[in-house]
N, C-alpha and C positions, 0 to 999 in steps of 0.2 A: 302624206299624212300630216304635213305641216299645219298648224294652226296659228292664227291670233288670237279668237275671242274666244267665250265662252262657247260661244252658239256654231262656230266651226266645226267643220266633220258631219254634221247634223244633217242631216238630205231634205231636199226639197220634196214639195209634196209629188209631184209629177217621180221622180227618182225614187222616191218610197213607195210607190204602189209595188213597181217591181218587188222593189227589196223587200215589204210585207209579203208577197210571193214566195219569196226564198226562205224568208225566217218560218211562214206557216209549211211548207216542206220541210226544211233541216228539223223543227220542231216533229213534224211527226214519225220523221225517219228516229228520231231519240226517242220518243214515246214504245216504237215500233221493237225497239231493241229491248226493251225491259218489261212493256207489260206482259207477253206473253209468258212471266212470270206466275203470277197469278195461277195459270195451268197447273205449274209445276207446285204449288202452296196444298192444293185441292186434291191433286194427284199426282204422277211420278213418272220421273225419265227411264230410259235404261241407260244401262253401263254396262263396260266389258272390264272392269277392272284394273285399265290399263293408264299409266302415268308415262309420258316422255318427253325428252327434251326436243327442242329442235333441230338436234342432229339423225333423232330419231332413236336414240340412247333410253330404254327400259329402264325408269326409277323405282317402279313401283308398279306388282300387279295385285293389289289390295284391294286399295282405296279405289272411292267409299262404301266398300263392305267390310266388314266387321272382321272379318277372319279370310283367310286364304280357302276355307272351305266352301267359302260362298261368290266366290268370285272366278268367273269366265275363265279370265287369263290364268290364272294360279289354275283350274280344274283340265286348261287347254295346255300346260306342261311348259308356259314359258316363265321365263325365270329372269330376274334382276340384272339388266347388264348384256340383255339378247337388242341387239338392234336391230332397228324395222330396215331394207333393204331399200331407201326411197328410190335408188335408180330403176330397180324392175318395180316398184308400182309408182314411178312417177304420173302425173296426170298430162301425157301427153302421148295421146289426143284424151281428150275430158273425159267421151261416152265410155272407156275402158273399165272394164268389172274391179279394173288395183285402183283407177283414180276414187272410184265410190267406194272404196274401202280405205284409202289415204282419208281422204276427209272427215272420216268418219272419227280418226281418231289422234288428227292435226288440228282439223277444221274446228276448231273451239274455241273459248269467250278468254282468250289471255293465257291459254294455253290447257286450263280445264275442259275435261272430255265427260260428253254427254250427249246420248243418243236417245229419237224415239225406241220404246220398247219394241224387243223381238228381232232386232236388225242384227242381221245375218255377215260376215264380212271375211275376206282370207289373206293374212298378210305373212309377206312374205320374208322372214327373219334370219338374219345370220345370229346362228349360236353362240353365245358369251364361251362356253367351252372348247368354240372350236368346230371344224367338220365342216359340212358343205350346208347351203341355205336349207330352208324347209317352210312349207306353204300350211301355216294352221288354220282352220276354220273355227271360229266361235262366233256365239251370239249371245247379245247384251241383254241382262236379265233386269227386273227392278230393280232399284234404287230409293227404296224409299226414303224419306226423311223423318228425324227424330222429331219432335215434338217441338225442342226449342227451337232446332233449323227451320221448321216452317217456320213460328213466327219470326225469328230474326230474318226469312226471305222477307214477310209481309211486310217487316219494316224498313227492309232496304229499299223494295219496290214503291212503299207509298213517298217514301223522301225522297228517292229519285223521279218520281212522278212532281213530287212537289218544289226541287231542285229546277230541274227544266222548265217549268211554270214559272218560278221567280225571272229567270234568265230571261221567257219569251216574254214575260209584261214588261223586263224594262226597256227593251228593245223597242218594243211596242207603242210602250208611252210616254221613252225618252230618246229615239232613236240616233246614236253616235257611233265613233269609231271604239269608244270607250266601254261604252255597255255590248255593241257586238261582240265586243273582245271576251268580257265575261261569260255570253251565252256562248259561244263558241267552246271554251273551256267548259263549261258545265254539260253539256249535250252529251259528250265524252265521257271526262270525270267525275258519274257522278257516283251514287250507292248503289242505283238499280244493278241488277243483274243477269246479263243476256246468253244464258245458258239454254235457257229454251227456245230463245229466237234463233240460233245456229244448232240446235240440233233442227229444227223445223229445217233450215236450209240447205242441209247434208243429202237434201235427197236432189239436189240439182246442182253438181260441183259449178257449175255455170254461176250460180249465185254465189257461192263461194267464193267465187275469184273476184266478182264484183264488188262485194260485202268489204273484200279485203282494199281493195281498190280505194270503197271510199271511205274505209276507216285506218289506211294509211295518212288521207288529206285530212280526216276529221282529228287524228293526233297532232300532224304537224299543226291544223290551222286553230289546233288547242294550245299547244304551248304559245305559241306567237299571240292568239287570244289573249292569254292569262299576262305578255307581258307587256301585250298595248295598253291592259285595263291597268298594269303598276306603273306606264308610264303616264299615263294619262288623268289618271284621277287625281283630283275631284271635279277637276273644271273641265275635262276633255281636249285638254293640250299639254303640249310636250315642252319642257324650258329647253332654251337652246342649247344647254349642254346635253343634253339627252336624245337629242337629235339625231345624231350622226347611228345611233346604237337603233332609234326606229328603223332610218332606211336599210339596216341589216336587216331587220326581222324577215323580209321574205326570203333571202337568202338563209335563215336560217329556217324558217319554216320548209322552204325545198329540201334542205339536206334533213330532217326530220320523217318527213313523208317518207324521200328516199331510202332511208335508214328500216324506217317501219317496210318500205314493199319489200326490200332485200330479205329483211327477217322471213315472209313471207314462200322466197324463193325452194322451202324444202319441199313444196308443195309437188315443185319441176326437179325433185332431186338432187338435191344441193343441200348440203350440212349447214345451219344457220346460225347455230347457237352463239355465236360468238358474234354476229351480228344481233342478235336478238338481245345479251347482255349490255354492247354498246348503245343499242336502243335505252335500253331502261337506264344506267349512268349518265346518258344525253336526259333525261326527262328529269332525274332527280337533280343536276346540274342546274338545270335551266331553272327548278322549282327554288332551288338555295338563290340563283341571282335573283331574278325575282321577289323573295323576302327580304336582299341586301338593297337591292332597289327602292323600296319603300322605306326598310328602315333609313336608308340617306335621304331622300324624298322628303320625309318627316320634317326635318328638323327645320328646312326651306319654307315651310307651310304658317299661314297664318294660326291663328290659335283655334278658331273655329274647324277650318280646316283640318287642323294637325290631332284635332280629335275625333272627327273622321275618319282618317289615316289609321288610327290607334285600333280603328274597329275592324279592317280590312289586314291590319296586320296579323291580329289575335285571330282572326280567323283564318289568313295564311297557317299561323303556326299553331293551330289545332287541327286544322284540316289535313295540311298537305302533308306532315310526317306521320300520321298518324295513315291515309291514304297509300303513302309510300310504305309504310311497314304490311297493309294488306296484300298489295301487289305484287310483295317479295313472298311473302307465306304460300299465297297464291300458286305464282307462276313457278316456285323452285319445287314443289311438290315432297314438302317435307312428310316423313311420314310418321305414324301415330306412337311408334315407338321410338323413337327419336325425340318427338317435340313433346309429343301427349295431345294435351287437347289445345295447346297453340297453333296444331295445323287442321282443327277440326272445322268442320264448314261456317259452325256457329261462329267460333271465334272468329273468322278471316271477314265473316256477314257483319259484326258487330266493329270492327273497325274502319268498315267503309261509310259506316253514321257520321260518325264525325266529321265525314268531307262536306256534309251539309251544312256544318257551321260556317264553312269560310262562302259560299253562297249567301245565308239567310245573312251576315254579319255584310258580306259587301254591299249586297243590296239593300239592306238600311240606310250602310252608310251615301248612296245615290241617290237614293229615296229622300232622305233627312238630311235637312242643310242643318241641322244642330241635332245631335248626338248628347242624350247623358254619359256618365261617366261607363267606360264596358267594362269595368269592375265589376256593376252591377247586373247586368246578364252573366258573367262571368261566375260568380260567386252561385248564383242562384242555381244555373245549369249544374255547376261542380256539385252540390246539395243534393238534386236531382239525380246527378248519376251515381252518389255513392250512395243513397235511399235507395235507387233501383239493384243495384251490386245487394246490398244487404238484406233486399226481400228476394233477389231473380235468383241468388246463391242456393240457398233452402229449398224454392221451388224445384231448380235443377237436378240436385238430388235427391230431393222426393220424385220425381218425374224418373230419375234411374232406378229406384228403389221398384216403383210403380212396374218398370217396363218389363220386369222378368216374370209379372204375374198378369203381364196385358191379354193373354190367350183366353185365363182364365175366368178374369174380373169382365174381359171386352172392352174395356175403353175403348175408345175412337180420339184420338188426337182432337177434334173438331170441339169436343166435351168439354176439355181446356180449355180452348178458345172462348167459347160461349158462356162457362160460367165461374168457370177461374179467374181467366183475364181482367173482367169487368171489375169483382170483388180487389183486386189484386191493383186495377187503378183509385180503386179510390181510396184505397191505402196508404199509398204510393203521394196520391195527391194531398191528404189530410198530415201526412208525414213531411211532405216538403211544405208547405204553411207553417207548422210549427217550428221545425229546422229554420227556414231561412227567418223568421221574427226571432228565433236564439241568434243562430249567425249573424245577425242585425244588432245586436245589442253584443255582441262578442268584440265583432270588427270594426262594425263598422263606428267608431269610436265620434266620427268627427260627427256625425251626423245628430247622435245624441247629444254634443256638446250645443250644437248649435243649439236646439230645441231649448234646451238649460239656458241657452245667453238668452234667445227670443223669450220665453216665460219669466227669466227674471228681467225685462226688459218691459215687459207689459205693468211693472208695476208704475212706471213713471210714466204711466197714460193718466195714474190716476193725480199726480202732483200737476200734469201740465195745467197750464191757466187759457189759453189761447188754442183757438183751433188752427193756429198758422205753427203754432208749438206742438200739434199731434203731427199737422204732415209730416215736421222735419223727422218727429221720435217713429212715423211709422215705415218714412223712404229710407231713411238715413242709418236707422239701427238693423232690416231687414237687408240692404246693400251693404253692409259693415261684416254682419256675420256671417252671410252667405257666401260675401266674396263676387256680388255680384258686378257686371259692368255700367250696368244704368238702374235707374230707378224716378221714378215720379209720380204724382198723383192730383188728377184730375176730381175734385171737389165741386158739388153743388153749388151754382151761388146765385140766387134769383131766376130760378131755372136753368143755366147755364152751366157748362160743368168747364171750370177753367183750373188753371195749376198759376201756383202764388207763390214760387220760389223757383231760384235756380237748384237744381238737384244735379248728381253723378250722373252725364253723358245727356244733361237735356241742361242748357244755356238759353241766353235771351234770343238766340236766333229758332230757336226750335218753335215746336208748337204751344199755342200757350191756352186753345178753348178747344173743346172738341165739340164737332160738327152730327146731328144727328144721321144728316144725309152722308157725308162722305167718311164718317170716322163710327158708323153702328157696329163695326165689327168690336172694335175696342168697347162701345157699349152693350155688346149684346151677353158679356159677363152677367150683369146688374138685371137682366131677363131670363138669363137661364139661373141664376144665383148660384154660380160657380166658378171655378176659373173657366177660364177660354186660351187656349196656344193659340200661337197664332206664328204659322207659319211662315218661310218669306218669302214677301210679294203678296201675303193674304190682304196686306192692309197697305192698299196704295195711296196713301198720302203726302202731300208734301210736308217739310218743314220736320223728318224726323230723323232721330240718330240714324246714323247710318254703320255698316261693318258690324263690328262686335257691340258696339251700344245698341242695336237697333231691338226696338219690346221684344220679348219674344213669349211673355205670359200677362192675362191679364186679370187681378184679383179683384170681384167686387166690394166693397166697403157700403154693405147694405144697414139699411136703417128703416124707421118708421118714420122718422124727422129726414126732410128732402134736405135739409140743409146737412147731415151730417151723411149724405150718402156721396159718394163719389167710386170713383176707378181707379188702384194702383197696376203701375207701368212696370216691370222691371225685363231687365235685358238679363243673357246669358251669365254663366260665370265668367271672373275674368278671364281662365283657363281655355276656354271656349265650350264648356261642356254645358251642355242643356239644364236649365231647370228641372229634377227627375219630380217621379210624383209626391215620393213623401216629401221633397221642400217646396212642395206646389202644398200641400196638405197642413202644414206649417204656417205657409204663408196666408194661409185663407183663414187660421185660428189668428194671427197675430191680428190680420184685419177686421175681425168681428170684435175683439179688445179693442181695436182703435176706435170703429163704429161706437161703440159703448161709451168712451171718455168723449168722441166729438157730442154726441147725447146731451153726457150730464154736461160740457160747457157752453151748450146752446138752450139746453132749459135752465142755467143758474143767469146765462146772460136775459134770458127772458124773464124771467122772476124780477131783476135788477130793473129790465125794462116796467114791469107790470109795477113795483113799488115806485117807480119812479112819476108814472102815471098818477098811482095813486097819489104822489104825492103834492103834484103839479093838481088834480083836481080837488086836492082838501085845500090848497091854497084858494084856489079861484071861487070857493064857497065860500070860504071866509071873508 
């Protein structure tokens, strides 16, 4: 995994046909796990009302039914603390009538149990009181889901659909050791939820063992994923201190899988739980190195960089604890009397959203060699989900209030969807608009000062005398209060558009005329009459700042008069954070003020010409 350059790790095209092979399977083996969701959104599993650990230890035969009166297990007489016998129904040999009853109610997505309706099963239980085993027969009844639980499935399903999708395009379109690392991790980890793709495979314990098989490899080759993409990023190499901890990763990847088959072994009879703990302590372990990783990382990074960094961290640490506190709700099988509605499916559905931030946030930052500030996703999203909290609250309980008269009225859950929902986004969405322009005048303090320094700053467009005195008042004062790294400006002059001064991060070695052929990107501001980003490497030419001075926005300074139209340059901040849009929106106001004073001091210089004329021909008359 050694690297020197940027472009190391990075596969040849002949090596990547393969490996496009591998990622369009691994990719639809993750698809395979989640969408069969959807089934369950439209319509419903069964259940036997049974919760266990993997010792095979009875937590709960409730959930998720509502009452003990409606549930298999509770009406089949078994009780809190009877455990399953896994040596007489181990699954050895597979075709045996205990192993297709094991599975049935082991065989699940992280330890939740869920079967096609109607399934029939006999397991055989020694008594929490005592006395000799006993073989009960039940069968798992519906399960339906409440109203929010569909839709919190449909929206774990569609971001885990769209999770996987991020992962597969970067691999795709930037293929390394580094972006494999991320999709490997996300294939796994993401929101989707694969309850209905293992109960579909409970009917062939064969699969079952396979399933396990290769999602013992796909955890371990997740965490190791997750910490080649923190050792590796931004540039897909590893600094030599960090080295020696790569060539662990596969040894630590082995004892992970390991760990995860072992869990798996109650399958053959064997009490696991305590391997099955050490599993999850090993993943939440590895998830804290990993955040310590990048926050030490950071500080090594250039400025550009290290605001990159900033983006993959925040999304580490909204993702992954918030991920982790789902897992544990999940798999400990807390019950409703206990937690309430902290162990209710909605709530544990609604914590696994957030594992999409640390995805959509990484893969911007691979995406994007300059990042604005993630305060500003940060803020907006936060806005977002306490707008959602303060309409989805009301709905909730109107929705319970609703539910005890649903016999009568007939709702259909689907009725919601169709014509609640709709109403309810665009509420939703007209409420975050207004919130985040409050929020924006609350917090964001700096943002509004600037605008105040650039508006009181456009008044001394009007004192300038000289159009070589607007460039400096338009480069000089816009890099002054922004904070930016460069700035310059390319000015009309006899058709030509050249720059007439040394400015911040552009010297007499730089460019000094721009070229229609090789430099139209920078002019194609001035034809669409807008700004233009301009990404790096969009604009291959020589002779420009390079690193953090290097343009990275280009403003045009339009006019009616050719001579007072030109193109402002300006590079990042000094920080490394991108230009966002409102200081892109700023900067195209201050330009249109500059445009105006270049104006009036090319028609007062021309006036000056034109009397001057006159004056030279009243002479020559006389």
């Amino acid at each position: 995994m050694d690297s020197r350059s940027p472009s190391a790790g990075a596969y040849t095209t002949k090596q990547f046909g393969a490996g496009r092979i591998f990622l369009i399977l691994l990719a639809a083996w993750a698809l395979a796990m989640i969408v069969p969701a959807f089934q369950r959104i439209f319509d419903q599993l069964g259940s036997f009302g049974l919760t266990l650990d993997n010792d095979g230890v009875i937590t709960d035969v409730v959930s998720p039914f509502a009452s003990a009166a409606k549930s298999p297990a509770a009406m089949a007489g078994i009780a809190r603390g009877d455990r399953l016998d896994l040596c007489a129904m181990r699954c050895i040999p597979l075709r045996t009538p205990q192993c297709y009853s094991l599975v049935a109610v082991l065989g699940g997505a992280g330890g939740m149990q869920a079967v096609l309706p109607d399934r029939q099963i006999k397991l055989t239980l020694d008594p929490v009181s005592g006395g000799p085993p006993r073989i009960v027969t039940i069968r798992a009844l519906p399960s339906p889901l409440r109203r929010l639980e569909r839709v919190v499935l449909l929206a774990d399903t569609l971001v885990g659909i769209v999770v996987i999708a991020l992962g597969f395009w970067l691999v795709w379109t930037r293929p390394s050791w580094m972006t494999w690392g991320l999709f490997l991790y996300v294939i796994w980890f993401n929101p989707g939820q694969s309850l209905a793709y293992y109960a579909i495979l409970q009917r062939w314990p064969a699969a079952i063992f396979v399933q396990e098989a290769a999602e013992s490899l796909a955890v371990g080759s997740a965490f190791v994923g997750l910490t080649i993409f923190a050792l590796r990023f931004p540039h897909d190499r590893t600094e030599p201190r960090w080295r020696p901890l790569e060539r662990a990763l596969p040894c630590l990847g082995v004892a992970i899988t390991v760990l995860t088959a072992l869990s798996f072994a109650n399958m053959l009879g064997f009490p696991t739980r305590r391997i099955a703990e050490a599993g999850f302590l090993a993943g939440y372990a590895i998830d804290a190195a990993v955040l310590a990783i990048l926050l030490r990382r950071r500080r090594t990074l250039a400025p550009q960089d290290e605001q990159r960094m900033r983006w993959v961290i925040w999304g580490c640490v909204i993702g992954l604890p918030v991920f982790i506190l789902a897992e544990i709700c999940q798999s400990a099988y807390l019950s409703h009397r206990v937690w309430g509605f902290l162990s209710s499916q909605a709530f544990v559905g609604l914590l696994y959203l957030p594992n999409g931030v640390l995805a959509y946030f990484a893969s911007q930052a691979v995406w994007q060699h300059r990042v604005v500030s993630v305060s500003i996703p940060l803020r907006r999203a936060t806005i977002l989900t306490a707008l959602s909290l303060a309409v989805g609250v009301p709905v909730v309980y109107l929705d319970e209030r609703l539910s005890q008269f649903e016999d009568r009225l007939h709702l259909s859950w689907w009725i919601w969807l169709l014509f609640l929902a709709p109403v309810l986004s665009l509420v939703v969405a007209r409420l975050h608009e207004i919130a985040v322009e409050l929020a924006d005048h609350a917090f964001n303090r700096k943002f509004h000062s600037e605008r105040r320094q650039l508006e009181g700053a456009s008044d001394a467009f009007v004192r300038a005398a000289t159009l070589v005195e607007i460039d400096c008042l338009l480069v000089e004062t816009a890099v002054r209060v922004l904070c930016l790294s460069s700035g310059t400006i390319f000015r009309s002059d006899r058709g030509v558009f050249r720059r007439t001064q040394n400015t911040k991060g552009w010297h007499a070695s730089t460019k000094k005329e721009l070229c229609p052929a090789s430099d139209a990107i920078a002019l194609r501001s001035l034809e669409v009459g807008a700004p233009v980003r301009l990404s790096q490497g969009a604009w291959d030419a020589l002779e420009l700042p390079i690193g953090i001075e290097a343009p990275c926005l280009c403003i045009p300074v339009q006019s009616g008069i050719p001579e007072a139209t030109g193109v402002a340059l300006f590079g990042p901040h000094e920080t490394g954070n991108d230009i966002d849009a409102d200081e892109s929106e700023l900067l195209e106001r201050f330009a249109l003020r500059a445009a105006a004073a270049y104006e009036r001091v090319i028609i007062g210089l021309l006036r000056q010409e034109v009397a001057q004329l006159r004056a030279q021909l009243c002479r020559s008359v006389t």
